[in-house]
C-alpha positions as CSV (number, residue, x, y, z in Angstrom):
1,X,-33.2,5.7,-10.5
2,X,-31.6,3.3,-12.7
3,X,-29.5,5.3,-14.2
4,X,-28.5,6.9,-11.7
5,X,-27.1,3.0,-10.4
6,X,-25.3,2.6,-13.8
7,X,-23.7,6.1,-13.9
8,X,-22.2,4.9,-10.6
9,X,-21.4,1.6,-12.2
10,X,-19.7,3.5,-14.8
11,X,-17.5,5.9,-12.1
12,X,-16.8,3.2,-10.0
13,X,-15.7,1.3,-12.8
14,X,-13.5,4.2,-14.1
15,X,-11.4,4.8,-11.1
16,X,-10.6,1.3,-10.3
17,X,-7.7,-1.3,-10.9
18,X,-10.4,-3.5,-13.0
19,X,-10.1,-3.9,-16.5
20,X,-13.1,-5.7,-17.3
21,X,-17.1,-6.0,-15.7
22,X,-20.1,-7.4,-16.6
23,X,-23.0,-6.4,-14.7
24,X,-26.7,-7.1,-15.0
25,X,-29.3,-5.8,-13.0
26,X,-32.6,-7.0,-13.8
27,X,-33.4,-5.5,-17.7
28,X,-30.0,-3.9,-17.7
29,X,-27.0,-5.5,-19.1
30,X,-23.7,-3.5,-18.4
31,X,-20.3,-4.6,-20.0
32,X,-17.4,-2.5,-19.5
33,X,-13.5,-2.6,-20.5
34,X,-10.9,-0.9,-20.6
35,X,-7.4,-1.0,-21.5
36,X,-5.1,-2.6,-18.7
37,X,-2.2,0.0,-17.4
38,X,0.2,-3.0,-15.7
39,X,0.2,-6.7,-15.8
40,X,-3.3,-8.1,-15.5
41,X,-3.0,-10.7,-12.4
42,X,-6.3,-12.0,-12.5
43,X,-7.1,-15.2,-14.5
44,X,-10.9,-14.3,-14.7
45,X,-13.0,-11.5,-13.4
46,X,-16.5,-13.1,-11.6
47,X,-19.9,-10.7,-12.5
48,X,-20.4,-7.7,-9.8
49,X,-24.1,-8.0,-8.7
50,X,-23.8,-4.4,-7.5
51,X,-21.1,-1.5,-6.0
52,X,-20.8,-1.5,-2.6
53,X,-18.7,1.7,-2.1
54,X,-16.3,1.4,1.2
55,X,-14.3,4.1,2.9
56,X,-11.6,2.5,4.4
57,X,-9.5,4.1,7.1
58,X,-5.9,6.1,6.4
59,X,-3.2,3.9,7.7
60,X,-0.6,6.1,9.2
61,X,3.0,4.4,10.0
62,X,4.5,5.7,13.0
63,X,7.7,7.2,12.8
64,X,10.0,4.6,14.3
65,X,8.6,2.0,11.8
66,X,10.2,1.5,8.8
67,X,8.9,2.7,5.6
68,X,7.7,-0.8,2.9
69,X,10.0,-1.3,-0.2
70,X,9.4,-3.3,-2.9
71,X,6.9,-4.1,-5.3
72,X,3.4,-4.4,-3.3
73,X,1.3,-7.7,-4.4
74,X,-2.2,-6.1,-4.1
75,X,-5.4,-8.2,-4.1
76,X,-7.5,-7.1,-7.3
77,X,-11.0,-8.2,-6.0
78,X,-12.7,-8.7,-2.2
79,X,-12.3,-12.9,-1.9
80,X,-10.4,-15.5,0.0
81,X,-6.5,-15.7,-0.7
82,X,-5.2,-19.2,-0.6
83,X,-1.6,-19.5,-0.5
84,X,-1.8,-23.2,-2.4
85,X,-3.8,-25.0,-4.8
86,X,-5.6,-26.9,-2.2
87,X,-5.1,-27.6,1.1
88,X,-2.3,-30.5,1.5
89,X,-0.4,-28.7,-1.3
90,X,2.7,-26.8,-0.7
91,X,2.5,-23.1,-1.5
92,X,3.2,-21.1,-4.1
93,X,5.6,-18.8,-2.7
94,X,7.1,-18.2,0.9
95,X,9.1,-15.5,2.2
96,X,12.5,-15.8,0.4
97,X,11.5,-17.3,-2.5
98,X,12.7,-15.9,-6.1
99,X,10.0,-15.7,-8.6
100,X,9.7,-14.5,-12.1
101,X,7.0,-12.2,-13.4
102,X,4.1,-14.1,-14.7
103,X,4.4,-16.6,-11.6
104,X,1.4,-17.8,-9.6
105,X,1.5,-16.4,-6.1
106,X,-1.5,-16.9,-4.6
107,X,-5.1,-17.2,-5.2
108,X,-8.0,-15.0,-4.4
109,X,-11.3,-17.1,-4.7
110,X,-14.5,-15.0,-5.0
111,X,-17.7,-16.5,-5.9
112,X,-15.9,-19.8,-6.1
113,X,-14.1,-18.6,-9.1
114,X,-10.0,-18.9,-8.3
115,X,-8.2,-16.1,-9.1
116,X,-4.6,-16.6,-10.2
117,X,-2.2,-13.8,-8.8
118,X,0.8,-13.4,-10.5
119,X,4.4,-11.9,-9.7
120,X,4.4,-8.5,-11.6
121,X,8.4,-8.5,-11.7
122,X,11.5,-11.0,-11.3
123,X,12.4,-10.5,-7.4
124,X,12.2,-12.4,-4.4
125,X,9.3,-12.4,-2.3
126,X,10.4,-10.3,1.1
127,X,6.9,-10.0,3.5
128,X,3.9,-12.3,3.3
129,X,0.6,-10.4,5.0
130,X,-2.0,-12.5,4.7
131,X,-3.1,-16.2,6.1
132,X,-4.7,-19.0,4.1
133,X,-8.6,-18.3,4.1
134,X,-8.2,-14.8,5.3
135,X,-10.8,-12.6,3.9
136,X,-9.0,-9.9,1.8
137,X,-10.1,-6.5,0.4
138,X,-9.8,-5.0,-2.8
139,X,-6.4,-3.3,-3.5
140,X,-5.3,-4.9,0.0
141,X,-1.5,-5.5,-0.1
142,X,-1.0,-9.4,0.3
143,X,2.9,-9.7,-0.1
144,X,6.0,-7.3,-1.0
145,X,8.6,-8.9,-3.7
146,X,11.8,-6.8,-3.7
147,X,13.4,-6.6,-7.5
């Protein structure tokens, strides 16, 4: 049964945008890494207690809208973004602002650890999508910079 829970662990693991996991599950202690592809965004990675796979729905754009371009920002864990550091700061970004890659964008809090995202590429920030204490997904696109 257990194993059964870690080789799941382990797919899971594989096929996602995360580079690093610690996972223990009463006697079993589970650390995976792995090499990152792209800029690493996240400051720290919080422990998973355990996979919760999620089928989300296809998006389909309709013909007459047009298509995203840019660089997507995506969200690399499920949390709460945070456009500032706290809530009578100004934010990081808006729409229109030039950043360089490396930047802070945003922050993704889960398990009241505060993710740092950070600007992939040197561009200007062209579409925001999500609020201040929205609840975002993993791989959920939260802005669009344009190089």
């Amino acid at each position: 049964m257990k194993i059964d829970l870690v080789k799941q662990l382990i797919n899971e693991f594989e096929n996602s945008e995360v580079f690093k996991m610690k996972v223990e599950i009463d006697d079993i202690k589970l650390e995976l890494e792995k090499t990152p592809v792209a800029p690493v965004n996240v400051v720290s990675t919080p422990v998973v207690s355990a996979p919760t796979p999620t089928l989300a729905p296809v998006e389909q754009v309709a013909a007459n809208e047009p298509a995203i371009t840019g660089t997507p920002v995506k969200s690399p864990i499920v949390g709460v973004y945070y456009a500032s550091s706290s809530p009578t700061a100004k934010p990081y970004v808006e729409v229109g602002t030039k950043v360089k890659a490396g930047q802070v964008l945003c922050i993704v809090e889960a398990m009241k650890v505060m993710n740092e995202i950070k600007a992939p590429i040197d561009g200007t920030v062209t579409s925001i999508m999500a609020n201040t204490e929205d609840l975002v997904e993993f791989d959920q696109v939260l802005m669009i910079i344009e190089g």
